[in-house]
N, C-alpha and C positions, 0 to 999 in steps of 0.2 A: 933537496931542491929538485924540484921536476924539470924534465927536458923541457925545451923549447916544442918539439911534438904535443908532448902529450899535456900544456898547458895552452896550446894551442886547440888540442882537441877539448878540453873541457870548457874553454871560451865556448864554443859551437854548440856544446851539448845544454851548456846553459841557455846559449841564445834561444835555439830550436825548444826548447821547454817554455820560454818566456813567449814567443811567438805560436805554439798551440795551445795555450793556456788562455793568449787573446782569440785566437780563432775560436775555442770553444765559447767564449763568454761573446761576442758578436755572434755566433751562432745561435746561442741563446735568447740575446735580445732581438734576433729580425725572427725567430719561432714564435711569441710570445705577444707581441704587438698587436691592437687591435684599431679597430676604427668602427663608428657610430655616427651615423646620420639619420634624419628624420624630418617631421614636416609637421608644426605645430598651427593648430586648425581651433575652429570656434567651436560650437556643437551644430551649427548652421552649417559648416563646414569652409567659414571666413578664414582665409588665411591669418595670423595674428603675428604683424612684425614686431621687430623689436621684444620677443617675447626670452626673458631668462632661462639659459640651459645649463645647469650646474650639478655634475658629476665629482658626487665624491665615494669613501668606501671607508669601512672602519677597520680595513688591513692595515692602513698605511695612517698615520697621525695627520694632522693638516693638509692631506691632499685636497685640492681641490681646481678643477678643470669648470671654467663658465665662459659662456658665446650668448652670443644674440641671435636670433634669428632675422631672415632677411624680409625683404618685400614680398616674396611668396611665403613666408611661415617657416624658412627650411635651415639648418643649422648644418655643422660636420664638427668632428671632433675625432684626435688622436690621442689610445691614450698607449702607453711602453708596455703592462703588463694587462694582456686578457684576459689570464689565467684565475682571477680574482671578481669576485661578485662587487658590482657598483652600485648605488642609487642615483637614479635620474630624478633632477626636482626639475619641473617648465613650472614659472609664475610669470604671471603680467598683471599690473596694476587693473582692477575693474574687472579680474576673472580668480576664480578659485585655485589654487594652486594642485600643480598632480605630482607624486610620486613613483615611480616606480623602480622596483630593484630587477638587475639584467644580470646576467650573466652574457658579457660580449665573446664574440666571436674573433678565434686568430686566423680565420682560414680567410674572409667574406668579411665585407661592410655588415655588420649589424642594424638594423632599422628600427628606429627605434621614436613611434608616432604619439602624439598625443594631440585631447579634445578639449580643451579647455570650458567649462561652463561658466556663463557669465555670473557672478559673486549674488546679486539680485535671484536672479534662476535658483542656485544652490539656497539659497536667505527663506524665500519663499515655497519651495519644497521641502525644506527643515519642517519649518514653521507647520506646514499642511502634513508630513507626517506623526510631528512630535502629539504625544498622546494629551490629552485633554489636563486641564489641572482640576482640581476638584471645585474649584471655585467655578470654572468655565460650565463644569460639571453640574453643581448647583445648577446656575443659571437655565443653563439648557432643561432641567429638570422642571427649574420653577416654571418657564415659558409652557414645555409640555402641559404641566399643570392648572394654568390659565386658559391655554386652548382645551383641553375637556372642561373647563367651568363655562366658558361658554358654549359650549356644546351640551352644558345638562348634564354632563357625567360628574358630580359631586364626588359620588367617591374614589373615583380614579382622580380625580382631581387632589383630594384629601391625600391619596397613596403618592400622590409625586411629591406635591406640600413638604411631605415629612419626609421624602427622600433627598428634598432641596435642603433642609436643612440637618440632614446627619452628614451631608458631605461639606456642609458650610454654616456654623452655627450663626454666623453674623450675617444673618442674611435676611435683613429687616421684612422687606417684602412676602416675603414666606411664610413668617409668623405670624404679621398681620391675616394671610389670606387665611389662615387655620386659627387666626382669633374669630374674625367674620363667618368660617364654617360650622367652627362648636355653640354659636351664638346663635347662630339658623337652628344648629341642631338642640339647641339648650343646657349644653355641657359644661354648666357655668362653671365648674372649676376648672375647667380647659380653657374657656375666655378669659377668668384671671391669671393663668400658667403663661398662657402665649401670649395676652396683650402685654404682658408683665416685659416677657422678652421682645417685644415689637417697639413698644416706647422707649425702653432702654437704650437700644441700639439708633432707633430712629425717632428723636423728642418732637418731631415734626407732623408723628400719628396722633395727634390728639382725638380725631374724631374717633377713636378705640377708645378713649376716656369716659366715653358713655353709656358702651356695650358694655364693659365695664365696674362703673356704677350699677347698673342694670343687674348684671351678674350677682356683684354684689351684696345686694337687695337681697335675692332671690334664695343665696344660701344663708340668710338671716345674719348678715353683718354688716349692720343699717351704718355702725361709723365709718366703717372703711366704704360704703355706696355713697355716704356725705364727701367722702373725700376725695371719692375719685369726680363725684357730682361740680362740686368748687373747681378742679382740678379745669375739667372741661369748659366750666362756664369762663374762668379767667383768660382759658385758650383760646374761646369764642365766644367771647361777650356781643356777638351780636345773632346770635341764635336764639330765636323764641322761645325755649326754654331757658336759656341765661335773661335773658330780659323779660322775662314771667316770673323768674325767681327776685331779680334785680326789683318788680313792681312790689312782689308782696312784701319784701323787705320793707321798702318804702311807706308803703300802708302803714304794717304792722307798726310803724316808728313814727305814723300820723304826718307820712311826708305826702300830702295826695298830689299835688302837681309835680310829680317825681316819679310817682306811681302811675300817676294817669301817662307820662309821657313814656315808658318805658314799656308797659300794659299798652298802650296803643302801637309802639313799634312791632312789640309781637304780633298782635291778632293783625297789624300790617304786612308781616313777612307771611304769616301763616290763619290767614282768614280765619280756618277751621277750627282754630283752637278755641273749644268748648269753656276751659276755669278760665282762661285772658279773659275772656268776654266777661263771666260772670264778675270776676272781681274788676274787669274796670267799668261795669253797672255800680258797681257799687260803691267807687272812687268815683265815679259822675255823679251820685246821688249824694257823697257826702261833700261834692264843693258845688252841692245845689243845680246842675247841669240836669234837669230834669227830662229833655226831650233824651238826652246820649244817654242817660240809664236804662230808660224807658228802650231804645234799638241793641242794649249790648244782652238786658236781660233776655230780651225774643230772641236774641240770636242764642243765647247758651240754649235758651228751652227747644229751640229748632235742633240745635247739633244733638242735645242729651237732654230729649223729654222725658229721660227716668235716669238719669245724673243724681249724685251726692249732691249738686245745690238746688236741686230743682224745685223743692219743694219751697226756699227759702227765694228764689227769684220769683215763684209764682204769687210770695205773700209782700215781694216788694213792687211788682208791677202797679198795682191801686195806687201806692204812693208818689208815683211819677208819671200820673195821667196830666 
């Protein structure tokens, strides 16, 4: 059993251990303390109240420190341990949010500012840097393209054409303008390639139904020039060649007031036309109209005095004096 002394003195030695063991640990915590203020602004340099200031750190599990900012923009915040890297997040409704990681300070206030851009600002400089997409790409190629066609430069124009569509094959516009350029240029199997892909895409290009046909013709495949020929007239049956065709049908089928009215809407839309005239001389003359034979034959032998019918208008003119 220990004296009264010396169980008195080990009370003491305990205490005094128990009391610098707090002194170190309070000495620790007021070393280590930090603090952080700052003053959260527009990019204008608008104060922006009520702006969220939220300090956390991935030493620590669920810490997390958040304040408002005031009528000037300006926050303060304490946190126990400096010694430790944070992340500062400022957000406000209608501005971009900003980040940034600090390491605070235990000596000094930390300062710690931020500029907030407005969400619209950030939206709209995205937008103006982010790089083009290929379809925009196209576009801008086909436009290029358009302006040298009318400038005369064909085949710069040609070169954009087919640059518009390897970056966008759907790109009706395009096709057509390099159906219409190989058909200038006579590259009938390029007019059936491209018009092929232009109608496709866009059934709305009929009038490519003709070049087309034309095409056609040309490479000696009179069924597929029938086909595409129908194809066009059905799409524009009010085109002087659909209704030139629409007359001779008629004729041929001994329909003549069918053929006279159809035959007369053409050489209507299209005065010039040389066989309308001649064959609706010839449908006046067979429902007996002798003066209208007599003005459509002078008109064919006026447009084509050395024409396929001309020889056969000049032997029907006596008959319709």
């Amino acid at each position: 059993m220990l004296s009264p002394a010396v169980e008195v003195s080990m009370k003491r030695t305990r205490f005094l251990a128990a009391l610098t063991g707090l002194a170190i640990a309070v000495a620790a915590s007021a070393g280590t303390q930090g603090r952080v203020s700052g003053t959260v602004t527009s990019t204008d340099g608008t104060p922006i109240e009520g702006a969220a200031v939220v300090l956390t750190t991935d030493k620590i599990s669920n810490f997390k420190l958040a304040v408002k900012t005031d009528k000037k923009g300006q926050y303060g915040m304490i946190v126990n341990d400096a010694t430790i890297s944070y992340k500062i997040r400022f957000e406000k409704e209608g501005y971009a949010p900003q980040e940034q990681d600090r390491k605070l300070s235990t000596v000094e206030v930390s300062i710690v500012d931020a500029r907030l851009a407005p969400a619209s600002q950030v939206a709209a400089a995205a937008s103006a840097s982010a790089p083009a997409s290929a379809s925009d790409q196209a576009a801008i190629a086909y436009n290029d393209g358009v302006d040298l066609l009318n400038g005369g430069d064909k085949a710069g124009a040609e070169t954009k054409f087919q640059d518009a569509v390897s970056k966008n094959p759907d790109l009706p516009q395009a096709w057509q303008a390099l159906t219409i350029l190989s058909y200038q240029k006579k590259d009938w199997p390029k007019v059936l390639e491209y018009g092929h892909k232009a109608t496709d895409l866009d059934p709305s290009l009929t009038s490519l139904y003709q070049m087309m046909a034309a095409a056609a013709q040309q490479t000696g495949d009179k069924k597929t020039a029938s086909e595409w020929q129908a194809k066009y007239e059905d799409a524009n049956p009010e085109t002087p060649e659909a209704l030139y065709n629409k007359g001779i049908d008629a004729y041929n089928k001994k329909k003549m007031k069918e053929a006279e009215d159809s035959l007369g809407k053409a050489v209507e839309v299209k005065p010039d036309f040389a066989l309308a005239h001649f064959w609706l001389g010839m449908t006046s003359f067979n429902l007996n109209k002798k003066a209208a034979a007599r003005e459509h034959f002078q008109k064919y032998l006026e447009l084509e005095p050395k024409g396929s019918e001309a020889d056969t208008a000049r032997e029907m003119l006596p008959l319709v004096k």
